[in-house]
N, C-alpha and C positions, 0 to 999 in steps of 0.2 A: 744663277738668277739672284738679283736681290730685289727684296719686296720693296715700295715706296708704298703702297695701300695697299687696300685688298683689291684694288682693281688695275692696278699700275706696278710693273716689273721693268728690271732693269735687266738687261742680255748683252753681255761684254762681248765684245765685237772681235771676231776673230779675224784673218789674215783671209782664212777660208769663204769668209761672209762676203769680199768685196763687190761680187756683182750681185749680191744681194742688198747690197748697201751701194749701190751705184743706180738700180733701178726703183729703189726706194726712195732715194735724193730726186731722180729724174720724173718720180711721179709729184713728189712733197714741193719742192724748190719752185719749179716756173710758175706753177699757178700765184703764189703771192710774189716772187722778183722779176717774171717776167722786164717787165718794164722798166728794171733798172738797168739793163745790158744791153747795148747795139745788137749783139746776138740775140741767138732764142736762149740764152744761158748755156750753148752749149761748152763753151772756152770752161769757163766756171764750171762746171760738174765733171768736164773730160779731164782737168787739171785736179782739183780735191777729190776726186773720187775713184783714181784712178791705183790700176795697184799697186807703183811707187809709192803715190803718196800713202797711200793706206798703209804700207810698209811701214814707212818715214811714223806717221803719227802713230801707228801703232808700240814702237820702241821710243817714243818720248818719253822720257823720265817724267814721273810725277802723273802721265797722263790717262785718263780712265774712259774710255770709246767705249758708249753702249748703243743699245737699239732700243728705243722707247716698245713697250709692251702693253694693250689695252686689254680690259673687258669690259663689258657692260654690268654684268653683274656675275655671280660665280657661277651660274650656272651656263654662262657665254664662254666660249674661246676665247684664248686670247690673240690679239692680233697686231701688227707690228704698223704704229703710228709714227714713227720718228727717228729721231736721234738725240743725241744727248752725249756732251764731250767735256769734261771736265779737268781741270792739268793743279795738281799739288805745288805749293811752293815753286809759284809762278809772278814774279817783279812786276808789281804793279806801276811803273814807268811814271804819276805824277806826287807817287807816296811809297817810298823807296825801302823805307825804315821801316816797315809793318809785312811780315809774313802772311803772303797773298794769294788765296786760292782763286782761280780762273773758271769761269763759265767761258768756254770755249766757244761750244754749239749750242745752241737748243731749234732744232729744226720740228714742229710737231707738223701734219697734215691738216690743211686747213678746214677739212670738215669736221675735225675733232675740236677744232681751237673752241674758246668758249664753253668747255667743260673743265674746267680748274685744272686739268692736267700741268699746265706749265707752273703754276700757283703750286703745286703739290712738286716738282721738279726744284724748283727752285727755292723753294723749302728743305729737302732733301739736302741738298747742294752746301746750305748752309748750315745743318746740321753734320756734313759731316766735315766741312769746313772745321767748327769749333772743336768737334771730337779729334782734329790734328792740330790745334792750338793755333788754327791761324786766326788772324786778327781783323782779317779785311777779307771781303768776297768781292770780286770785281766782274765787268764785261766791257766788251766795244757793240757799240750800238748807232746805227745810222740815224743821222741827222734826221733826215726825210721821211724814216720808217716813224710813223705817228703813234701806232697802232703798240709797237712793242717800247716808245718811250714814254709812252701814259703806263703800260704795264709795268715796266721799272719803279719808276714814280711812286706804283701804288704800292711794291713790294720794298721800298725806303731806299730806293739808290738814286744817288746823288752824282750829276755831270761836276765832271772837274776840267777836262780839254780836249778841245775839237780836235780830231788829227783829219789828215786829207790819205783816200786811201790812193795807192800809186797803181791803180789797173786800167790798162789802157781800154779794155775794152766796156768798161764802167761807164755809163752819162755821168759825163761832168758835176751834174748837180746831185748825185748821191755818193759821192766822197769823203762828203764830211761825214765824221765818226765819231762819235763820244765815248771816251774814257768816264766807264760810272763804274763806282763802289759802295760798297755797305760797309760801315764800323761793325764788326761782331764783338758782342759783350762774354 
């Protein structure tokens, strides 16, 4: 376990975990992307979540697959909100020359959103970014999603280039994708 607060722990994802991390996705995911897939999201979760890929991502070099962990307060359990996917010394594609740590995932549950959780992940994120001397923290973040590029925004990351993503079973109109990064000092 690693601590982010006293209310918020980190639980690296084991091999073992996948249908525990399959039916956590399938509760977390559709209620906010519902409405960007022809499907019910099913393609998208039966594909990322499945236990090839969870294999696959779990031997990625650089890469750190956790489970977000809540309490309310210490005297609460703690309870599994999320995910949380991070990859070391990962080519940020519009700034080639800067060693670049990657925000993968950040998938919380949406009854939790609006409790600094993500604010406090993505804090994390970049502290241990600079603790590996990397110079730059990056993400891809959907055009259309409003909701998490006002949140970037407010936590200083900067659009550099639209990419269009290539899933067929995606609406057309949420394709676009923005390559954002943060300079770390």
């Amino acid at each position: 376990m690693i601590s982010v607060s006293d209310q918020i722990t980190l639980q690296t994802i084991q091999e073992t975990d996948q249908v525990a991390l399959y039916e956590l996705m399938l509760r977390i995911y559709p209620p906010a992307y519902h409405h960007f897939w022809k499907d019910d999201c099913s393609w998208y979760l039966n594909t990322l979540y499945s236990i090839d890929n969870v294999k696959k991502e779990l031997q990625q070099e650089g890469g750190n697959y956790f489970f977000v962990r809540f309490r309310k307060s210490v005297t609460h359990p703690y309870q599994t909100i999320g995910i949380f996917k991070t990859i070391e010394n990962h080519t940020y594609p519009p700034l080639k020359q800067y060693k670049a740590f990657k925000i993968h995932r950040i998938y919380l549950d949406p009854i939790i959103q609006g409790h600094g959780i993500g604010k406090k992940l993505m804090r994390f994120a970049e502290k241990e970014a600079l603790k590996t001397d990397h110079k730059l923290i990056w993400l891809d973040a959907m055009d259309k999603h409003k909701q998490a590029q006002g949140f970037y925004k407010t936590l200083g990351y900067q659009k550099t280039i639209l990419q269009q993503l290539d899933l067929k079973l995606l609406h057309k109109e949420y394709r676009p994708m923005w390559y954002q990064h943060k300079m770390l000092t």
